[in-house]
C-alpha positions in Angstrom: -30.4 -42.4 -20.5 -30.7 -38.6 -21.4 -28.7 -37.1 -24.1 -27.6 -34.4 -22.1 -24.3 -32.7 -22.8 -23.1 -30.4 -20.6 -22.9 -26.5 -21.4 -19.1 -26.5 -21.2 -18.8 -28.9 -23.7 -21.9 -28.1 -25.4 -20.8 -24.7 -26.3 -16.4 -25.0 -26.4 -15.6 -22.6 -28.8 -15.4 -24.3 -32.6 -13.6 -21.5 -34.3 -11.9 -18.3 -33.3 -14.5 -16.0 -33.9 -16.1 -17.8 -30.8 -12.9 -18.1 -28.5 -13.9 -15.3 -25.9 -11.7 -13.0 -24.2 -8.2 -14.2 -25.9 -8.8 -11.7 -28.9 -5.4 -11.0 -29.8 -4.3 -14.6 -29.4 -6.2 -15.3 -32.0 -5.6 -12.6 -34.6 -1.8 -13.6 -34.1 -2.6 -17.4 -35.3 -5.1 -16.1 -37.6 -2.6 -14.2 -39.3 0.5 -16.7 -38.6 -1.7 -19.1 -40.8 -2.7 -16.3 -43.3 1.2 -15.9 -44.4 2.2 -19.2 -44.2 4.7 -18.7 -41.2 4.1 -21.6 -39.0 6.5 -22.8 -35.7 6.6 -26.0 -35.3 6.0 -26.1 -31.7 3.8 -23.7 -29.5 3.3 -23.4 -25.7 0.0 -22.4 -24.9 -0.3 -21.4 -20.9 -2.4 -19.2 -18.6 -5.3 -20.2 -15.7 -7.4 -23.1 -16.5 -10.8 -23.0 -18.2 -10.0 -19.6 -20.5 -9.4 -22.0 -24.0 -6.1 -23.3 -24.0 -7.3 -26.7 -25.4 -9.8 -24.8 -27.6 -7.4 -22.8 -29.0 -5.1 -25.8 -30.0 -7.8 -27.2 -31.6 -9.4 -24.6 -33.5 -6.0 -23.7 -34.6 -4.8 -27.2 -35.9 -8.5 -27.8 -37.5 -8.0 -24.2 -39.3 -4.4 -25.3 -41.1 -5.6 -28.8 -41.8 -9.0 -27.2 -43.5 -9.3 -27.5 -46.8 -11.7 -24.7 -47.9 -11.1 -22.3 -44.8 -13.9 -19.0 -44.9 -12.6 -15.4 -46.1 -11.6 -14.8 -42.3 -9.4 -17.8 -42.1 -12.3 -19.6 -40.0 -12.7 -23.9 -40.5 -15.5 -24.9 -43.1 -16.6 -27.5 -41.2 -17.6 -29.5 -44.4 -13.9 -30.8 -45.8 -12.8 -34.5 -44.7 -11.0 -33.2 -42.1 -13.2 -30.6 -40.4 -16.0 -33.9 -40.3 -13.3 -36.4 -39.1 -12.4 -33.9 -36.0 -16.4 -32.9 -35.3 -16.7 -36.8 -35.0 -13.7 -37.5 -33.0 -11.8 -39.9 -35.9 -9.1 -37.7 -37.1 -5.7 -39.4 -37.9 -4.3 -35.8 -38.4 -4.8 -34.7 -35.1 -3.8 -36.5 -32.0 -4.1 -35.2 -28.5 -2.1 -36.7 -25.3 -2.4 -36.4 -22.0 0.8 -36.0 -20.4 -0.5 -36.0 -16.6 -1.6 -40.1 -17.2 1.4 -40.6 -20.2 4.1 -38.9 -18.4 7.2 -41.7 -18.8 9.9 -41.9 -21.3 8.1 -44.8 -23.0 5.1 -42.8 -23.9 7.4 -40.2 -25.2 9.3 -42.8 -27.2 6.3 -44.3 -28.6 4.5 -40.3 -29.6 8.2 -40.0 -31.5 7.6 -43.1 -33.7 4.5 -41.9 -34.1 5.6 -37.9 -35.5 7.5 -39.6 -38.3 4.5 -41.4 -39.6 3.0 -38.3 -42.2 -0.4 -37.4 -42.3 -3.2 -39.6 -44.1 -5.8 -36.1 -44.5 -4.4 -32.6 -44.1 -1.3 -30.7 -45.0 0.2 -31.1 -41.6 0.0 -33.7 -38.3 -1.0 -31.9 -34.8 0.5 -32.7 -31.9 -1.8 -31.2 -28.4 -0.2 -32.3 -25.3 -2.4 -31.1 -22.5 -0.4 -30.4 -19.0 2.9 -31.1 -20.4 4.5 -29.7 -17.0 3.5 -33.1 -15.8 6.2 -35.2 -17.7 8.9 -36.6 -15.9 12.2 -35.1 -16.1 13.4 -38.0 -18.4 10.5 -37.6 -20.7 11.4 -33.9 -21.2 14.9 -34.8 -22.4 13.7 -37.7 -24.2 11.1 -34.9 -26.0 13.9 -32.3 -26.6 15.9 -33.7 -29.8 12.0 -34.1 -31.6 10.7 -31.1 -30.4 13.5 -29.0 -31.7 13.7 -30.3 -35.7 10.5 -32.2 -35.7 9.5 -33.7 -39.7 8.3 -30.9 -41.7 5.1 -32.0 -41.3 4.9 -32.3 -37.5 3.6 -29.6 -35.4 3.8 -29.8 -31.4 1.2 -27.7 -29.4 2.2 -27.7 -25.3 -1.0 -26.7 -23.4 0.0 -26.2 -19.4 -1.3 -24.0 -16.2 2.0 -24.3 -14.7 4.9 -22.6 -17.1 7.5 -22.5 -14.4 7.5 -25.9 -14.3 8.8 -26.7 -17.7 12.2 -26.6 -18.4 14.0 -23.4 -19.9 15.7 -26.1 -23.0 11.9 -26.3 -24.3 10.9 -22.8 -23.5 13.3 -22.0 -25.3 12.3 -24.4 -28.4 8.5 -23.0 -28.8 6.3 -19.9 -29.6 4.9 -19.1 -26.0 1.1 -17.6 -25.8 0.0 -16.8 -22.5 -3.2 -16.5 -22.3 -5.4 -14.2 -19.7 -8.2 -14.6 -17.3 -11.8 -13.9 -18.7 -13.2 -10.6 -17.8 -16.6 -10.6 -15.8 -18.1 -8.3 -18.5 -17.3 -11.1 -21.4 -18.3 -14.2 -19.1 -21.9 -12.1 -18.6 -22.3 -11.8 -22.1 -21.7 -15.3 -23.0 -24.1 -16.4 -20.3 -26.6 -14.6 -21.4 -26.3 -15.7 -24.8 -26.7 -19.1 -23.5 -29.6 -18.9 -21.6 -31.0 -17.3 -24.4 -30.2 -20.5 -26.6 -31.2 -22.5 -23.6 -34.8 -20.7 -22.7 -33.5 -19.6 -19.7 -34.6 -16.5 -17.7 -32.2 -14.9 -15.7 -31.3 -11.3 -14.1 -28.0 -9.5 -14.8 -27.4 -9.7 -11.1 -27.6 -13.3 -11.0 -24.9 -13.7 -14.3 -22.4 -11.3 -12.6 -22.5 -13.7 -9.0 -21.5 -16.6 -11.5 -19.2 -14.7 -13.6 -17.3 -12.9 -10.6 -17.3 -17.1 -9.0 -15.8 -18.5 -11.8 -12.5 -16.2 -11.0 -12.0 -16.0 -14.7 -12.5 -19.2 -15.9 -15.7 -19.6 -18.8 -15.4 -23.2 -17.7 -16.0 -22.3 -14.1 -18.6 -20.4 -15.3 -20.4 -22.7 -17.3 -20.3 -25.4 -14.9 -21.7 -22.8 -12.1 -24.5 -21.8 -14.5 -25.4 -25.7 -15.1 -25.6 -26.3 -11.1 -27.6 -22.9 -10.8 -29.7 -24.2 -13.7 -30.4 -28.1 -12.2 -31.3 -25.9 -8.7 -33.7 -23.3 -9.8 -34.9 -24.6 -13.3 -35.5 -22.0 -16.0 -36.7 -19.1 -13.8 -33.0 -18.2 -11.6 -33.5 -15.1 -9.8 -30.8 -13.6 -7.3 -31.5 -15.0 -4.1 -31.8 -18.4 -5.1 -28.5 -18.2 -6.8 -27.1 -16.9 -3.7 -28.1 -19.6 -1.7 -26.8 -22.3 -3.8 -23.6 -20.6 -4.4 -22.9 -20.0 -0.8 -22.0 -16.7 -1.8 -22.6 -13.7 0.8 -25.5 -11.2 0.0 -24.2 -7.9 -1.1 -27.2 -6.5 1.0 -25.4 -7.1 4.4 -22.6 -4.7 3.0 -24.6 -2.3 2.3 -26.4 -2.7 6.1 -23.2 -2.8 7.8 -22.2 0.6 6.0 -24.8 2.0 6.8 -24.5 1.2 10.3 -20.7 2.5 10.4 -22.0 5.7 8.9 -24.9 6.1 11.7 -22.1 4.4 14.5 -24.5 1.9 15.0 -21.9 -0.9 16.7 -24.5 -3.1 17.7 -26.2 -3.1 14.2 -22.8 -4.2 12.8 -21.9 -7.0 15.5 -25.4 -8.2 15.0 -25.4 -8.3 10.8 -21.9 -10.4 11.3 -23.7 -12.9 13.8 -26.2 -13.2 11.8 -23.6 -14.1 8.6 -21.9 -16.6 11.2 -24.9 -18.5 11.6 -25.5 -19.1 7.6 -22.2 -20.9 7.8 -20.1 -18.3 6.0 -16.3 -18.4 6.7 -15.3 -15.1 8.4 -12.2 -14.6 6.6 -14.5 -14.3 3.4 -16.9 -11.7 5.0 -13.5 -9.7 6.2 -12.5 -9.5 2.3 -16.5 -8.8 1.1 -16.2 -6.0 3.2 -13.1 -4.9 2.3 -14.3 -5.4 -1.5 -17.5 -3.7 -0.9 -15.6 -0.3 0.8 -13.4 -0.1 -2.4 -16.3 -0.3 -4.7 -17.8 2.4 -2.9 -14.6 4.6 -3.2 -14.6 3.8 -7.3 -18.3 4.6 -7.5 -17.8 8.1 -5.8 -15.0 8.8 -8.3 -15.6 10.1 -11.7 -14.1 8.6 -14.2 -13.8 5.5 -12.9 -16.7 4.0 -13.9 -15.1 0.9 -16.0 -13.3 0.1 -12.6 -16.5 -1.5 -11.6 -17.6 -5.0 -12.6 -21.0 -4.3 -11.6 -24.8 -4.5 -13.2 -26.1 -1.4 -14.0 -29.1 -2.0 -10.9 -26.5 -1.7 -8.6 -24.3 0.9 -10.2 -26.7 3.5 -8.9 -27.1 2.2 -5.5 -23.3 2.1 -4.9 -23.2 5.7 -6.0 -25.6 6.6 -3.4 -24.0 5.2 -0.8 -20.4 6.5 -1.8 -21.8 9.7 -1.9 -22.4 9.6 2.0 -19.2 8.6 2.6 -16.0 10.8 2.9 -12.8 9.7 1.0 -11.3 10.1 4.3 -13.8 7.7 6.0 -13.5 5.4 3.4 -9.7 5.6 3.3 -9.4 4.8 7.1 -12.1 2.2 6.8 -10.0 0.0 4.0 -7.2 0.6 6.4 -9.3 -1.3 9.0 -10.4 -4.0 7.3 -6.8 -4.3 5.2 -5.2 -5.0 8.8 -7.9 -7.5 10.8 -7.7 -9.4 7.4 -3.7 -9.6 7.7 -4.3 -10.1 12.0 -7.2 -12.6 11.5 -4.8 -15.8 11.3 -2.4 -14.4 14.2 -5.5 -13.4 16.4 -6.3 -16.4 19.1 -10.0 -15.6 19.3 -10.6 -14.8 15.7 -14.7 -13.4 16.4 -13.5 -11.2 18.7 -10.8 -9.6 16.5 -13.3 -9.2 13.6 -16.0 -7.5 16.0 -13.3 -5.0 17.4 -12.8 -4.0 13.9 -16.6 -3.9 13.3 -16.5 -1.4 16.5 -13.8 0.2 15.0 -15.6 1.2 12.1 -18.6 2.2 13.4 -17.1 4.8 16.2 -14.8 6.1 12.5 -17.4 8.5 12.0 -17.8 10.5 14.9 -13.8 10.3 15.3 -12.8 13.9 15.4 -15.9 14.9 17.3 -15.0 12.6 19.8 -11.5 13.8 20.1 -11.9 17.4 19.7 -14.8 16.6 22.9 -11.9 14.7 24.9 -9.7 17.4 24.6 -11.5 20.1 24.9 -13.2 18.2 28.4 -9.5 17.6 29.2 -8.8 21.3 29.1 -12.0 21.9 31.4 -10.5 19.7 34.1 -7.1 20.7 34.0 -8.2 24.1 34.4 -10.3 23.4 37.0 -8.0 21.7 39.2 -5.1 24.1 38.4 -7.1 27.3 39.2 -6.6 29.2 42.9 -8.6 28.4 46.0 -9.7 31.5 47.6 -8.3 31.4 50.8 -11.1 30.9 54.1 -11.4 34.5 55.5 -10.3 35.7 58.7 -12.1 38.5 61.1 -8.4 40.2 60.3 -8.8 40.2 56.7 -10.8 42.4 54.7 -13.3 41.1 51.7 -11.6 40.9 48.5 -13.1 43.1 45.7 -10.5 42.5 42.9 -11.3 39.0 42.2 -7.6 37.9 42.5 -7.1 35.4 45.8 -4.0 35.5 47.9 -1.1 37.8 47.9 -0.4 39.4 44.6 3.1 38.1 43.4 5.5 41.3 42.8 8.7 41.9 41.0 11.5 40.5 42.1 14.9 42.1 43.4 16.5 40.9 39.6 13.9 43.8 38.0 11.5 42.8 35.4 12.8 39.2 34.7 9.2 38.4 36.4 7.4 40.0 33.5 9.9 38.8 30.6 7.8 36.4 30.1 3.9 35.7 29.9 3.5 32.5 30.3 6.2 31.9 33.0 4.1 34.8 34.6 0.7 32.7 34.3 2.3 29.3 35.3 3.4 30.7 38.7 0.0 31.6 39.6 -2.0 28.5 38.6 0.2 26.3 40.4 -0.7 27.9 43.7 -2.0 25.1 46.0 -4.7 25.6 48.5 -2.4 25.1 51.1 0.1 27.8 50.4 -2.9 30.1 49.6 -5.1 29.3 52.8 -1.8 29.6 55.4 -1.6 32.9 57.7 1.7 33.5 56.7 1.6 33.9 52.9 -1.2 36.8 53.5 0.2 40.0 53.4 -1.2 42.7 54.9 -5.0 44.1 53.7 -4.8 44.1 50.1 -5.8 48.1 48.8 -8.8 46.6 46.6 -8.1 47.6 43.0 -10.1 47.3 39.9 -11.2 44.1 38.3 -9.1 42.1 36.2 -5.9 44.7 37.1 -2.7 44.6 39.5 -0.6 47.0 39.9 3.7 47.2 39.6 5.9 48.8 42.4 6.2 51.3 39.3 2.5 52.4 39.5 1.5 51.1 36.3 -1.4 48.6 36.0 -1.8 44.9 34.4 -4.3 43.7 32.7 -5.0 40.5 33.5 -6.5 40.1 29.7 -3.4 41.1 28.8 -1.5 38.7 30.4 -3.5 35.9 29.0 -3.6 37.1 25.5 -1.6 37.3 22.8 -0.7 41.2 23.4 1.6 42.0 25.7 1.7 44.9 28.3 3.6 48.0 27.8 5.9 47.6 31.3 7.4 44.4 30.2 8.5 46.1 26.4 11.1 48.1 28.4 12.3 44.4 29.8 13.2 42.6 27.3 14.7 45.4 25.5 17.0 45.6 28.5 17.5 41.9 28.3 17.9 42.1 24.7 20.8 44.8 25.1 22.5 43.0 27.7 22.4 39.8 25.0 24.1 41.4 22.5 26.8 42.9 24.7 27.7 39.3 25.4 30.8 38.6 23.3 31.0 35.1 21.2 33.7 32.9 21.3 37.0 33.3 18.8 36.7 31.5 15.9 39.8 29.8 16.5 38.1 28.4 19.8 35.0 27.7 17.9 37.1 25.5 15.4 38.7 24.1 18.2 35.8 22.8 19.6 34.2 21.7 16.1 36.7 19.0 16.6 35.7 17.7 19.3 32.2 17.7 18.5 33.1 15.1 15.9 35.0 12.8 18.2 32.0 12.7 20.0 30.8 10.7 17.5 33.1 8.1 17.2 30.3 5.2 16.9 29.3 6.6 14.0 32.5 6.7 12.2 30.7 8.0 8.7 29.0 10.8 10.1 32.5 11.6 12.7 34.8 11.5 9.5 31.8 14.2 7.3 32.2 16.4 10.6 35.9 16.1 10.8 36.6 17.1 7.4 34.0 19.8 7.0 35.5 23.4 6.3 34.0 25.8 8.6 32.9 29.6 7.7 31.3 31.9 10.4 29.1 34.9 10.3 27.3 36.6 12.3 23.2 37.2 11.8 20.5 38.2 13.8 22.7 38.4 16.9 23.4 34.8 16.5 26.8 33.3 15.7 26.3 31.6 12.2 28.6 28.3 11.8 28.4 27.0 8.4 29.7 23.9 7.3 30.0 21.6 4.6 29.4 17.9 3.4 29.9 16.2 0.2 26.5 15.6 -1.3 22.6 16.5 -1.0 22.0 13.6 0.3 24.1 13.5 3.4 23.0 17.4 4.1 19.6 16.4 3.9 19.9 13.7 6.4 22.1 15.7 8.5 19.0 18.3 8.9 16.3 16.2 9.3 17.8 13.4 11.5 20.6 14.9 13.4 21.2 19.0 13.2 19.2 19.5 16.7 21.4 17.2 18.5 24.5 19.1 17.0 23.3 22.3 18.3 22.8 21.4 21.8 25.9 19.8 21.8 28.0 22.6 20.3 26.2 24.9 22.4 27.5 23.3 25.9 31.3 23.1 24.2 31.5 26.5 23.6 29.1 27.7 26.4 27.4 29.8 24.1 23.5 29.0 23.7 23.5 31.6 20.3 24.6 29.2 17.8 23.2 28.2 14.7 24.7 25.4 12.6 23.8 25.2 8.4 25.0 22.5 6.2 25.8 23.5 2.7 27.4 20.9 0.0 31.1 21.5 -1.1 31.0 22.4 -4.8 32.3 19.5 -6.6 35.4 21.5 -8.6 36.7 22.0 -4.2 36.3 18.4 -3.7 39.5 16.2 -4.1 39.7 13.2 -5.6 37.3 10.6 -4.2 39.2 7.4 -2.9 36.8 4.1 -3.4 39.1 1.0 -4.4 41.6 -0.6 -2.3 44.1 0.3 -4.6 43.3 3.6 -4.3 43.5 3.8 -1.0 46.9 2.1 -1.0 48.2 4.8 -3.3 46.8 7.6 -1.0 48.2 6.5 2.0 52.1 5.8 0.0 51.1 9.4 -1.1 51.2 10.4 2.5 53.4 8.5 4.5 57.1 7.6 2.9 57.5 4.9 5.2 54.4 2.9 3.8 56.1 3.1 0.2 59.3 2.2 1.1 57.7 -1.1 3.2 55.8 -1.6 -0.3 59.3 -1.6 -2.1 61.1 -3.4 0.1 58.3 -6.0 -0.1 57.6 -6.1 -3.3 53.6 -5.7 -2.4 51.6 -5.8 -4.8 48.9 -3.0 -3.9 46.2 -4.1 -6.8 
């Protein structure tokens, strides 16, 4: 049988200069040790696999070190250092409180803490996953824990700090230790394989290191299965394919189908990734991953956003760089909701290739819909516009261009003309019908010029000008007469106008907040503009602002048909504070307010003997 020894206990971290990624961790023990301030109980929790159990040990081998180095690290040469390297030290004892979890094993670790130490200053307690201990153990633990011998220390090592109860939080020194970054797990790879004679690319040490979710156990035990699969020569694909991870190359193809709106590409690519047995809730997130990455490449100066190898730094760049931050905005949005949807959907393929069909019609979007529209406008023009009507051996050919019977002003004087497009509505919805019968031809038409009618006054339309912007000169002399017959119209008194005020709040009884703001509002008018100004006021910012953008139109309109004038505009303004009374908000002070008011109700509270607080 093989002395083989696995790389995650081959290479557990023996001092803290090796304990990677917990850096300030351990410059706090270093330096804890360094003055002589020791607890005498420590809870050590975070993820698994990122040195919890390490850390206890390298930190009770350090204090029980007899000639420690010049930065506080174990000599490794004293009796105790070479009594813990060979697994006999009677100053250190570890438990397991998942398999030793009663109140017995707990009683008999207490008989043990008063015995003092045989080598070493001080005797270390580690008890791994102490969350597992039974409710009785933990009370059993809590006298002990709290005034331990002077020579006991406790270390708690556990994933699950919730768990524990808050009476022996309370009693240690908590370190919470943090996942391992990617960039830290690559490095100690590599270092590794270099002990190891290993070859391997930096693409192939960041699909392990990203795996491993933060845990350099994870990592290591990855690396030992890539290892026993490829043998000393690991390249990418082969990793890959014994990882069951999902090739960063079909993110790229799928993009680049979106971008090109490629759909068929993209269904094709995700049956393809269907048939290598990859779950489709994980090819969802990939992509999802893979469209952020893109948006952080394109970004400057968020380059240490990106735990990626410098190979395929430069590709994702390229790739961003063809893609808006628009697109990729509404592409995460996508992918964000089939990922939420995918569990709710009943045929789960199907909701993920409506998203890949999504995605790929994304880019040509706006062309699409400025096309639809602008087709849409075509047809509705076409099937509003005039029939000329058939022609009779009565009627003579029509030169102008304009079908039917001109339409002419009215007996009511230019309202016709007042305005443009009530003007051009009339004459596009002409049927056929109307336009083909006898009846509704007038006599010969004179012929006049193209694109021009003419006015019982003489003067001539253009019919450019009617469907443009500027207006002809025969209509100005309208709506100045309508404009001067507007501002003759008288408003309502003010009185009347505050008359109705009130009952535009009662209208609102069943909203009894916003009935009560109306109610007590104090009213000012003013005339501007030839409109009737009613300004009233509210109490604070925020009900004026809710007042304008959820509710003001509706008050209009509904003023306007109480007073029968249609020229009223209403502005909410906020009472200065020094006008507003005092503001009424316990029940006691509401009970005084209403005694204030009404006699009755304080005598009744006399009489009583109420007690109004």
């Amino acid at each position: 049988m093989s002395d083989y020894v696995v790389s995650a206990r081959k290479y557990r971290p023996d001092s803290f200069e090796s304990l990677i990624g917990q850096d300030n961790i351990a410059r706090t023990l270093k330096n804890s040790i360094q003055r002589g301030q020791l607890a005498h109980a420590y809870l050590f929790c975070g993820p698994r696999g990122v040195g919890k159990t390490s850390a206890a040990r390298i930190f009770a081998k350090t204090i029980n070190c007899s000639n420690p180095g010049p930065d506080l690290e174990p000599c490794g040469e004293c009796d105790s250092c070479r009594s813990f390297a060979e697994g006999r030290s009677y100053c250190i004892h570890e438990l397991d409180a998942a398999s030793n979890n009663g109140v017995e094993d707990i009683k008999t670790l207490m008989d043990q803490v008063q015995i003092p130490p045989q080598v070493g200053r001080y005797s270390v307690y580690i008890i791994d996953e102490v969350h597992m201990l039974s409710q009785s153990a933990f009370n059993a633990f809590l006298k002990t824990l709290e005034e331990p011998p002077a020579h006991a220390i406790f270390i708690l090592a556990t994933t699950e700090k919730h768990k524990i109860l808050p009476t022996i939080l309370s009693r240690c020194q908590t370190y919470d230790f943090n996942r391992i970054g990617v960039p830290d797990i690559v490095r100690n790879l590599r270092s590794i394989a270099g002990k190891e004679g290993i070859t391997v690319d930096d693409e192939s040490l960041h699909v392990i290191a990203h795996k491993a979710d933060g845990a350099m156990r994870d990592a290591l035990t990855l690396f030992d299965q890539t290892v026993a699969f490829c043998g000393t020569d690991i390249h990418y694909e082969d990793v890959i394919r014994n990882l069951g991870v999902l090739d960063y190359e079909y993110s790229f193809r799928l993009v680049d189908a979106f971008l090109a709106g490629d759909y068929a590409s993209a269904l094709l690519a995700f049956d393809e990734i269907l048939a290598k047995g990859f779950n489709a809730l994980h090819f969802v997130s990939a992509l999802s991953a893979h469209l952020r990455d893109l948006l952080v490449s394109r970004t400057g100066g968020l380059e240490s956003l990106l735990d990626l190898p410098d190979s395929l730094r430069a590709r994702y760049k390229e790739q961003g760089e063809r893609c808006s931050v628009k697109w990729l905005y509404d592409a995460l949005g996508i992918t964000s909701q089939c990922e939420a949807g995918y569990r709710l959907s009943t045929n789960p393929r199907l909701h993920i290739e409506f998203a890949l069909m999504k995605l790929a019609f994304l880019q040509n979007a706006p062309a699409q819909a400025a096309a639809s529209a602008q087709a849409g406008t075509a047809s509705s023009l076409r099937a509003g516009a005039p029939v000329p009507p058939a022609r009779s051996a009565q009627q003579p050919p029509q030169t102008s261009g304009v079908a039917g019977p001109l339409p002419q002003p009215s007996a009511a004087g230019p309202s016709l003309l007042r305005s443009r497009g009530r003007l051009r509505s009339e004459e596009a919805v002409a049927t056929p019908t109307e336009q083909a019968a006898p009846e509704t031809v007038a006599a010969p038409v004179e012929p006049v010029e193209p694109a021009k009618r003419r006015t019982k006054s003489g003067a001539s339309l253009s019919l450019s000008a009617l469907l443009n912007d500027d207006e002809p000169d025969v209509v100005q002399p309208a709506k100045e007469a309508a404009g001067a017959a507007a501002a003759q119209e008288a408003f309502p008194a003010e009185e009347e106008l505050a008359a109705k005020w009130k009952e535009l709040a009662a209208m609102y009884g069943s909203q009894p907040r916003l009935a009560n703001a109306l109610a007590n509002a104090k009213l000012t008018f003013r005339e501007e503009e030839g409109r009737k100004v009613v300004d009233f006021t509210v109490t604070n910012e925020a009900q004026k602002k809710w007042i304008e953008e959820r509710i003001l139109r509706d008050l209009e309109a509904r003023y306007a048909r109480l007073t029968a004038c249609g020229r009223l505009r209403l502005e909410p303004s906020v009472l200065p504070e020094e006008e507003q009374g005092p503001r009424i908000y316990m029940p006691a002070e509401k009970a005084e307010d209403l005694m204030s008011k009404n006699e009755e109700v304080r005598n009744l509270v006399v009489d009583l003997g109420l007690d109004i607080k």
